[in-house]
MARMI-63321 format. One record per residue: chain; x, y negated, z of N, C-alpha, C in turn. Coordinates in nm, 4 decimals, always signed. Layout:
REM MARMI-63321
[A; [X; Y; Z]; [X; Y; Z]; [X; Y; Z]]
...
END
This chain:
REM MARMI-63321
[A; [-6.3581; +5.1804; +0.9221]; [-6.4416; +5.2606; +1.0096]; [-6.3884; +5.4028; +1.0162]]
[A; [-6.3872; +5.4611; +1.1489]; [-6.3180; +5.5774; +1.1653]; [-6.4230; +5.7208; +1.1148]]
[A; [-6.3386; +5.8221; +1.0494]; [-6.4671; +5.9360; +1.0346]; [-6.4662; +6.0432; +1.1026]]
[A; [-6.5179; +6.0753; +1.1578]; [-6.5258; +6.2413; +1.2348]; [-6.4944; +6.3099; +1.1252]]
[A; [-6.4212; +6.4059; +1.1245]; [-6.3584; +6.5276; +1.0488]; [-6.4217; +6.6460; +1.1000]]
[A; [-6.4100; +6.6452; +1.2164]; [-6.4728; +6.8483; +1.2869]; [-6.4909; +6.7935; +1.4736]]
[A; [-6.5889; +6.8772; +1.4853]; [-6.6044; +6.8543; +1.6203]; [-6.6427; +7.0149; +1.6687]]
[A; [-6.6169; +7.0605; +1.7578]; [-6.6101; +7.1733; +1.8382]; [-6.6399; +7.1582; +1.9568]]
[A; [-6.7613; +7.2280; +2.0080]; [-6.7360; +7.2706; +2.1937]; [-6.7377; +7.4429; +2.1976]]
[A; [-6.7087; +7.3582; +2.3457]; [-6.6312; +7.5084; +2.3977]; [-6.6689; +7.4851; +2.5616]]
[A; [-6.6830; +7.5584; +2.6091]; [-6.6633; +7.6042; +2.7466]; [-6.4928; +7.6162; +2.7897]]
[A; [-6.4670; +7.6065; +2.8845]; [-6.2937; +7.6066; +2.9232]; [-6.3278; +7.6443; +3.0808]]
[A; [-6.2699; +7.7146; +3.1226]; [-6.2401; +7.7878; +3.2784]; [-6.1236; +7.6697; +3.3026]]
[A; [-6.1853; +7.6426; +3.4479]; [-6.0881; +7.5974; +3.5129]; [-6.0105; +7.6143; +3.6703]]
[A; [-5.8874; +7.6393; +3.6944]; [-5.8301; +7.6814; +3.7643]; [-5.7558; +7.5822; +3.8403]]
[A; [-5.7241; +7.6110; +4.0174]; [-5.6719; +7.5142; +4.0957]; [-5.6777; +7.3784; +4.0360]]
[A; [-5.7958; +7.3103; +3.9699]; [-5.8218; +7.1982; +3.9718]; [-5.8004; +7.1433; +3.8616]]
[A; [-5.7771; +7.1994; +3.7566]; [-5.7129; +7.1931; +3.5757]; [-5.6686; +7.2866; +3.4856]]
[A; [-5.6573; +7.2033; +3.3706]; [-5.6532; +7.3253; +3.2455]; [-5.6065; +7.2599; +3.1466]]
[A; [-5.5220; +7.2758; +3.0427]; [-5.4247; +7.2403; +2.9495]; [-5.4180; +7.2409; +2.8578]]
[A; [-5.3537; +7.1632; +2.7750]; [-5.3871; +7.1505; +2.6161]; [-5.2742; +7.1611; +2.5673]]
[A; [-5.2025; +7.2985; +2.5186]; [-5.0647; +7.2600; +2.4599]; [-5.0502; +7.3487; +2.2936]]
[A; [-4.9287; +7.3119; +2.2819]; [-4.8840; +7.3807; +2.1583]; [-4.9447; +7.5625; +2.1449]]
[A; [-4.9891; +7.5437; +2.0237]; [-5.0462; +7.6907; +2.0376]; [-4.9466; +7.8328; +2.0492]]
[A; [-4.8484; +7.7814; +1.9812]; [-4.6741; +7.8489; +2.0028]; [-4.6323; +7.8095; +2.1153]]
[A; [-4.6479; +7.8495; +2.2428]; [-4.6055; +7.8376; +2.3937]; [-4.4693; +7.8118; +2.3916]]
[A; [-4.4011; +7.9055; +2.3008]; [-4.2304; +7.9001; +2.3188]; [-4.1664; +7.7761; +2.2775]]
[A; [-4.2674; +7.6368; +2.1386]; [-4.2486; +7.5453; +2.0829]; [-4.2382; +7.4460; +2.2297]]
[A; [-4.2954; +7.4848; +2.3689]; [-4.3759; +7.4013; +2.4945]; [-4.2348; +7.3975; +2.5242]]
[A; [-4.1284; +7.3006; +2.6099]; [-4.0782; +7.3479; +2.6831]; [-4.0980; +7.3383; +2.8172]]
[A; [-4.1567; +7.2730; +2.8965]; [-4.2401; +7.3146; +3.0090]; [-4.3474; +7.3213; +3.0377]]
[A; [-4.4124; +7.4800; +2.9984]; [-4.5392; +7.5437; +2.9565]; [-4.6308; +7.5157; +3.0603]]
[A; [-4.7791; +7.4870; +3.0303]; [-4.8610; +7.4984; +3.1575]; [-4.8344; +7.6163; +3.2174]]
[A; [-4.8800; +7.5995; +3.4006]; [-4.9297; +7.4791; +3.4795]; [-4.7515; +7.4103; +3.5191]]
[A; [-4.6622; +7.4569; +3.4937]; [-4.5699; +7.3915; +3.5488]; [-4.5489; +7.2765; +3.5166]]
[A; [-4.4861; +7.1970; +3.6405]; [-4.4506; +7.0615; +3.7020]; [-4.6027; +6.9451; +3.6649]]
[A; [-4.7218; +7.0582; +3.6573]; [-4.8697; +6.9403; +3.6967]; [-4.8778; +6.9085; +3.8368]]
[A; [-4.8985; +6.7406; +3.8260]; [-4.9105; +6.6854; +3.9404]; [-5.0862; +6.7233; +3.9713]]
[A; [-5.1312; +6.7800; +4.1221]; [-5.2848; +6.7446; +4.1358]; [-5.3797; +6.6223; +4.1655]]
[A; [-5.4130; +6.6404; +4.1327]; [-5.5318; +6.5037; +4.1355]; [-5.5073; +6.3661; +4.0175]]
[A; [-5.3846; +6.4244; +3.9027]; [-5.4078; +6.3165; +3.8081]; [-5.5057; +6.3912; +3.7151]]
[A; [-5.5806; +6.2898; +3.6500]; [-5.6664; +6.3124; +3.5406]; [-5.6278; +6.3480; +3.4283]]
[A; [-5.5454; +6.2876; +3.3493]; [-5.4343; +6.3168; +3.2652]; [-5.2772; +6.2693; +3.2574]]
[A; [-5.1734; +6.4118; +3.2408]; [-5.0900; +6.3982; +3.2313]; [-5.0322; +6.4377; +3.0862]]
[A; [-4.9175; +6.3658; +3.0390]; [-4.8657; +6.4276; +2.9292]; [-4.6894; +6.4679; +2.9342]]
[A; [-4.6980; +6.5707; +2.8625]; [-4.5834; +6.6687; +2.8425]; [-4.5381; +6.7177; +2.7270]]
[A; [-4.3952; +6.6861; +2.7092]; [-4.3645; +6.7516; +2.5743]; [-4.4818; +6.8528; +2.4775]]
[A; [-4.5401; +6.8280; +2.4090]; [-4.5946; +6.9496; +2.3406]; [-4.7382; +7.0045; +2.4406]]
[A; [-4.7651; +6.9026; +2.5244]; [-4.8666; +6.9443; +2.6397]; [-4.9471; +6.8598; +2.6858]]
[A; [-5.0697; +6.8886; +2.7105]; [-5.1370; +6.7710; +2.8535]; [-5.1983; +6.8455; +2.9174]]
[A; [-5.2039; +6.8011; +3.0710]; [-5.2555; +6.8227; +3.1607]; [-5.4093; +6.7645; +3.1604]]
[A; [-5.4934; +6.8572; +3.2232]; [-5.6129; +6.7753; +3.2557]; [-5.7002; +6.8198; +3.3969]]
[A; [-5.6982; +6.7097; +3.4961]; [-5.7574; +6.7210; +3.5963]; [-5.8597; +6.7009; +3.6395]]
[A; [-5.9171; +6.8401; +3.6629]; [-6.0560; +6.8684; +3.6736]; [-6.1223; +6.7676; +3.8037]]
[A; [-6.2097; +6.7723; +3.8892]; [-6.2644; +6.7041; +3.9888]; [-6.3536; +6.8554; +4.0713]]
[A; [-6.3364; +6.9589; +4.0386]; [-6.3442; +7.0469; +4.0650]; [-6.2328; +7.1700; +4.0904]]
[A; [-6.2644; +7.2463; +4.2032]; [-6.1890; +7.3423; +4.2051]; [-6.0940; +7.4697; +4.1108]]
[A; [-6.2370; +7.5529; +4.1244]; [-6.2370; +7.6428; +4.0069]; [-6.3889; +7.6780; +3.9649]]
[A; [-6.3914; +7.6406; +3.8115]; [-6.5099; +7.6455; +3.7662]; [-6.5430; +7.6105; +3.5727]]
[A; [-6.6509; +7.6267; +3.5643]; [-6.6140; +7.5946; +3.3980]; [-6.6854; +7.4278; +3.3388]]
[A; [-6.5954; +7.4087; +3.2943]; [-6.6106; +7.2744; +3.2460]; [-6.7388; +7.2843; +3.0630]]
[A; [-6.8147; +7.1603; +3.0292]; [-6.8241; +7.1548; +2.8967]; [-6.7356; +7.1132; +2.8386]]
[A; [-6.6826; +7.1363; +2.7266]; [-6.5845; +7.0041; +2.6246]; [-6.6003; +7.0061; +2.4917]]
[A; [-6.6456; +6.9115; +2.4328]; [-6.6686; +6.8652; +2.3289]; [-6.5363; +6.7970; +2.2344]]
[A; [-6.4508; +6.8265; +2.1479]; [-6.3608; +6.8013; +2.0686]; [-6.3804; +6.7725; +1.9649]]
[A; [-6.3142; +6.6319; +1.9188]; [-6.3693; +6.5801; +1.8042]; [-6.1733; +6.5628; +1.7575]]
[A; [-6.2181; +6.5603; +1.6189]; [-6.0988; +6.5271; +1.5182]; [-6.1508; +6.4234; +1.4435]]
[A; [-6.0620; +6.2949; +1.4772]; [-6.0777; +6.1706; +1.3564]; [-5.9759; +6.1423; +1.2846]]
[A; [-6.0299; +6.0814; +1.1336]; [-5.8960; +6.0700; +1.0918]; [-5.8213; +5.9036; +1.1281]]
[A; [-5.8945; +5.8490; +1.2114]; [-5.8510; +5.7238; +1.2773]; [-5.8814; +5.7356; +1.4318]]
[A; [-5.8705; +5.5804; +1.5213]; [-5.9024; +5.5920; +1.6225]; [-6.0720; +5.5420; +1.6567]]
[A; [-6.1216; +5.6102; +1.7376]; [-6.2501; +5.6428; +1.7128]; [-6.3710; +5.5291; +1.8273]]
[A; [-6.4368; +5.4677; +1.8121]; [-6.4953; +5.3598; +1.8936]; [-6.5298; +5.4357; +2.0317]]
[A; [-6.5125; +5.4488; +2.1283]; [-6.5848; +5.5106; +2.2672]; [-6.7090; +5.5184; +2.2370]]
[A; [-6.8019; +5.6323; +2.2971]; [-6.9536; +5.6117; +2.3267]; [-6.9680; +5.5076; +2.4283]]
[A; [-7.0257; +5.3920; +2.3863]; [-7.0770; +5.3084; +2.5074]; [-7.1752; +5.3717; +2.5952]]
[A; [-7.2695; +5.4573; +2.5252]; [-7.4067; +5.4889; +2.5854]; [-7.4193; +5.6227; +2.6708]]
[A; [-7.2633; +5.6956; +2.6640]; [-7.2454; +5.7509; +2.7548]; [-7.1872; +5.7081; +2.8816]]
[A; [-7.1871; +5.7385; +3.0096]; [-7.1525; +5.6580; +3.1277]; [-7.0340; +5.7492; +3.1985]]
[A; [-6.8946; +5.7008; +3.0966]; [-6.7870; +5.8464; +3.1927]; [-6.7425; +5.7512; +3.2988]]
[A; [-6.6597; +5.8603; +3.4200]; [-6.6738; +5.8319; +3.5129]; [-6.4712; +5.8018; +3.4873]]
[A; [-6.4388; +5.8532; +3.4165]; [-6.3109; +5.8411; +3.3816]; [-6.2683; +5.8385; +3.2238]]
[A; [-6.1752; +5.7908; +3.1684]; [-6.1330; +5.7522; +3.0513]; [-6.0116; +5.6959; +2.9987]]
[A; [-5.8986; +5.7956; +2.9851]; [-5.7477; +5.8009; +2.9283]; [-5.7290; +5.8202; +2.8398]]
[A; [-5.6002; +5.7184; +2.7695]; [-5.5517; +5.8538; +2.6510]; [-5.3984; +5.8306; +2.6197]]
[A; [-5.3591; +5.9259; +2.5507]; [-5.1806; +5.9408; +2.5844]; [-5.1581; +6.0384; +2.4244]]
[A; [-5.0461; +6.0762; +2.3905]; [-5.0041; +6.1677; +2.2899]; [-4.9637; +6.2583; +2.3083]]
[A; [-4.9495; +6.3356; +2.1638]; [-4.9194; +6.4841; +2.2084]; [-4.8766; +6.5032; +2.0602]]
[A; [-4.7511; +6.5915; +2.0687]; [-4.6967; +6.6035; +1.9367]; [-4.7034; +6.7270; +1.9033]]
[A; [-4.7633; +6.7936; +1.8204]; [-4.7439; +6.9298; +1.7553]; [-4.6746; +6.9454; +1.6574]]
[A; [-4.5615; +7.0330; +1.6436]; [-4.5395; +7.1084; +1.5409]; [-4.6272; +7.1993; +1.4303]]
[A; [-4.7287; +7.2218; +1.4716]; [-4.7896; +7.3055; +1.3549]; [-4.9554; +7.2876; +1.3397]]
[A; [-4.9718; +7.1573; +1.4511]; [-5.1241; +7.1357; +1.4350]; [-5.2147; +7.2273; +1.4832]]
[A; [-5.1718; +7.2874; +1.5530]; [-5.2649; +7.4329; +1.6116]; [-5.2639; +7.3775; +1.7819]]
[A; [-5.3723; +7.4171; +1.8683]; [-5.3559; +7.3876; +2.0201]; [-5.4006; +7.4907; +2.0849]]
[A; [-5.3774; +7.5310; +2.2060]; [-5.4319; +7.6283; +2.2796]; [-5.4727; +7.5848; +2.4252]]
[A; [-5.6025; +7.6441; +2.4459]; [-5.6599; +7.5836; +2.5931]; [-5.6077; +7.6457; +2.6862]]
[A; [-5.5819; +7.5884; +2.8094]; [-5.5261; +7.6926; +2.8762]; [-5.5728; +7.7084; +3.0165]]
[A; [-5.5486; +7.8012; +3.1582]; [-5.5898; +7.7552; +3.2462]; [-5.5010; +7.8327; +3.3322]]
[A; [-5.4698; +7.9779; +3.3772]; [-5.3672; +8.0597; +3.4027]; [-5.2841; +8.1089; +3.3018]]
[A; [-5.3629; +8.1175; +3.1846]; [-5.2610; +8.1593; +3.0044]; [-5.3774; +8.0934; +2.9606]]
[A; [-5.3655; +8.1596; +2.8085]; [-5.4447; +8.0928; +2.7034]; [-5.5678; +8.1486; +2.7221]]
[A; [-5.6852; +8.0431; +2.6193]; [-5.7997; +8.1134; +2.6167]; [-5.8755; +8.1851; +2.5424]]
[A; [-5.9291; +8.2349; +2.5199]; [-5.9008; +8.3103; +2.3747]; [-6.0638; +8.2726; +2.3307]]
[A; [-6.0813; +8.1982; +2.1778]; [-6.1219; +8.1463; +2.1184]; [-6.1568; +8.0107; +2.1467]]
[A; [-6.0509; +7.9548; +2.2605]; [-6.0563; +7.7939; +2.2740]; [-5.9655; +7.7718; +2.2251]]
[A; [-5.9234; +7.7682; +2.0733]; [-5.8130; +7.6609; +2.0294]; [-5.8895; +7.5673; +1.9597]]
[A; [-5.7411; +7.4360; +1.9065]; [-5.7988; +7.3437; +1.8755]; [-5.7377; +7.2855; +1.7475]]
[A; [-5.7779; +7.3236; +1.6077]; [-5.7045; +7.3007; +1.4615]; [-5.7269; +7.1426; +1.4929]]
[A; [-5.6010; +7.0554; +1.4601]; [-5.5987; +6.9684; +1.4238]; [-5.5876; +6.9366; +1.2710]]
[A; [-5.5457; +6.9994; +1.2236]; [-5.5249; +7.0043; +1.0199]; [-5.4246; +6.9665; +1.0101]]
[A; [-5.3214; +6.9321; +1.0896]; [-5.1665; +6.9032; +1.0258]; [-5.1058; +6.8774; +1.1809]]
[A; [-4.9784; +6.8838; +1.1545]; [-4.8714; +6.8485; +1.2406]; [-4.8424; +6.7476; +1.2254]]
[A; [-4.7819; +6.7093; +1.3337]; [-4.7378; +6.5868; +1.4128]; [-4.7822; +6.4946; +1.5419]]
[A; [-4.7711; +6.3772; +1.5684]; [-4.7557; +6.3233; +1.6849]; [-4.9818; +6.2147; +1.6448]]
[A; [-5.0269; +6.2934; +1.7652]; [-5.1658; +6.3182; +1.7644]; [-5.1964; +6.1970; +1.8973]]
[A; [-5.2836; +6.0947; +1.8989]; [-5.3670; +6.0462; +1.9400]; [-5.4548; +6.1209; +2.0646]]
[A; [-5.4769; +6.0817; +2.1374]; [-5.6297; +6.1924; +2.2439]; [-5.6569; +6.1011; +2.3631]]
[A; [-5.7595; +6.0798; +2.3471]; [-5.8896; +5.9904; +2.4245]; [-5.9163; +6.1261; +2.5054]]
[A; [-5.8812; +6.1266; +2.6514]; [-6.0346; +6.2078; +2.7304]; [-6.0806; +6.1427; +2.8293]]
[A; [-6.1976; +6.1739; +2.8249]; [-6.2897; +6.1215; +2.9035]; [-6.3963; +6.2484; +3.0213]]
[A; [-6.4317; +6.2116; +3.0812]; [-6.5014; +6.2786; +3.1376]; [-6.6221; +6.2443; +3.2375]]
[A; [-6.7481; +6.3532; +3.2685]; [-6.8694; +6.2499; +3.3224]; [-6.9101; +6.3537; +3.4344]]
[A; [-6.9786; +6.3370; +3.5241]; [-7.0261; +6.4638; +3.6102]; [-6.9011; +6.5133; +3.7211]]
[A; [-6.8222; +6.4090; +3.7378]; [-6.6888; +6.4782; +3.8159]; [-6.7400; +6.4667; +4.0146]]
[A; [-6.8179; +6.3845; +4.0770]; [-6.8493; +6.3714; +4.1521]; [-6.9464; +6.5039; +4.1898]]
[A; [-7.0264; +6.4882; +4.1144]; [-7.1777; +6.6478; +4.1220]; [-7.0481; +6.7457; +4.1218]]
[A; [-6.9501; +6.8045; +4.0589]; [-6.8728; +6.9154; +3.9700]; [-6.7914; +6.9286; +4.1089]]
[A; [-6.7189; +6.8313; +4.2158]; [-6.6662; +6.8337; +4.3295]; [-6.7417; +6.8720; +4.4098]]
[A; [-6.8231; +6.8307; +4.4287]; [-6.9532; +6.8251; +4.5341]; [-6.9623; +7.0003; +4.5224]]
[A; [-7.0179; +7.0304; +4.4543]; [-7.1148; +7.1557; +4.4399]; [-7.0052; +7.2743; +4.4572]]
[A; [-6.8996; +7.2533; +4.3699]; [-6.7903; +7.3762; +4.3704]; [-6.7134; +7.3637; +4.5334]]
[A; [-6.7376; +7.2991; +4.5867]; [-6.7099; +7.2877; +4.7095]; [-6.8209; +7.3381; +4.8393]]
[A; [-6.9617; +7.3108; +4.7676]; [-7.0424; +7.3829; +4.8612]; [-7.0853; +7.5094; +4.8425]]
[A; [-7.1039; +7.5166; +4.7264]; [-7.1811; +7.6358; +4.6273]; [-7.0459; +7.7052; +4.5496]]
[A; [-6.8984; +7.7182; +4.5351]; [-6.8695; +7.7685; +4.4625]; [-6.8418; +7.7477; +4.3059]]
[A; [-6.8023; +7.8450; +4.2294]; [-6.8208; +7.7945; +4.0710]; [-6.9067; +7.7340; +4.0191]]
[A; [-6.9705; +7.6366; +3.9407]; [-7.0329; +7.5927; +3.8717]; [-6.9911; +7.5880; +3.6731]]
[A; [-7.1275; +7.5929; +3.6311]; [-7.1024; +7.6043; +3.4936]; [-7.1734; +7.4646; +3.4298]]
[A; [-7.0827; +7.4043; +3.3581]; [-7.0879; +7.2755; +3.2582]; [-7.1529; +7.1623; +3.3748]]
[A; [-7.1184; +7.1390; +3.5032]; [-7.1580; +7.0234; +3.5027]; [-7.0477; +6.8932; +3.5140]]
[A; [-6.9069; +6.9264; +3.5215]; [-6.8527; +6.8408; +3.4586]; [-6.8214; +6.8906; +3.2915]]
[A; [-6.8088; +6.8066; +3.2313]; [-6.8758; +6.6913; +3.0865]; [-6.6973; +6.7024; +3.0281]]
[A; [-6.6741; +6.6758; +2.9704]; [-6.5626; +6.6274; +2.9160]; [-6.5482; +6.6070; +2.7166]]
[A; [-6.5278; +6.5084; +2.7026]; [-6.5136; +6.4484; +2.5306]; [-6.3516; +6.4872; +2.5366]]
[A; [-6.2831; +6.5584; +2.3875]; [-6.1595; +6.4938; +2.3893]; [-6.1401; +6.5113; +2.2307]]
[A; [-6.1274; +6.3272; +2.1763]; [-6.1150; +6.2603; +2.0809]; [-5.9578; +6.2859; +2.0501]]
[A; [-5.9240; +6.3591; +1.9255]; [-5.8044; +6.3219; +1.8837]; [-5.8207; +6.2728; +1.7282]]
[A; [-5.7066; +6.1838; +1.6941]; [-5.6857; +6.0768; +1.5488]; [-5.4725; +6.0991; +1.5453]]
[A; [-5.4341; +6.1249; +1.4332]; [-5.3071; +6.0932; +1.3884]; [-5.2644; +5.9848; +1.4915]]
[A; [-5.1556; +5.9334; +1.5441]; [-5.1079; +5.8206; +1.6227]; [-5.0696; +5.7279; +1.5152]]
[A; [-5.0517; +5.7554; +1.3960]; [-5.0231; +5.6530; +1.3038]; [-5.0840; +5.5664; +1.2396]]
[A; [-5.2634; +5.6107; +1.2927]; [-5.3376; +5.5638; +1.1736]; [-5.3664; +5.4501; +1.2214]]
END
């Protein structure tokens, strides 16, 4: 059975349609967010990086981050509207959120380095399009979980 280790939310700004999860040492990235993100994928992965595509313009997302030390069962009883997952290798176990640069007090301690696991999911992407399109920015109504576990375990 898998254990939650630390879970964190955060608010994350999001810009032309996404926002990024990379090495907290940018210079460790070698092609740093937003460059070569495709739009309209949900998640992409990149050396030392992932992409994540919002369903909204520009606006602020919730996200909830969990650290397991395995891979972690999905919430059934939540209803996401999307649900990927891909790797991401750190050198030093540290992450930084990103959206035009970093964000400052959205990072993300993993507790060690190396090649990391990440489930995201996300809920509210239809309302989060809708509204930032009629109304402008919106705050937390797209949702987002992102589960990371060691890839080894």
């Amino acid at each position: 059975m898998s254990m939650l280790l630390s879970k964190k939310d955060m608010d994350v700004r999001v810009e032309y349609g996404s926002f990024g999860i990379q090495e907290f040492y940018h210079d460790e990235v070698p092609i740093p967010y937003p460059d070569a993100s495709k739009s309209g994928v949900f998640l992409q992965s990149f050396p030392g990086r992932l992409d994540l595509g919002s369903a909204g313009h520009s606006h602020t997302v919730s996200v909830s981050v969990e650290i397991w030390d395995s891979r972690p069962v999905i919430d059934v009883h939540q209803n996401w509207d999307e649900v990927e997952e891909s790797v991401i290798e750190t050198p030093t176990g540290e992450l930084a959120v990103w959206d035009t640069g970093p964000q400052q007090g959205n990072g993300i301690s993993l507790g060690r380095p190396g090649h990391w696991a990440v489930r995201a999911a996300a809920a509210g992407r239809a309302e989060a399009e809708r509204q930032t399109r009629l109304t402008g920015p919106v705050h937390g109504v797209e949702r987002w979980l992102l589960q990371f576990w060691p890839a080894d375990a």
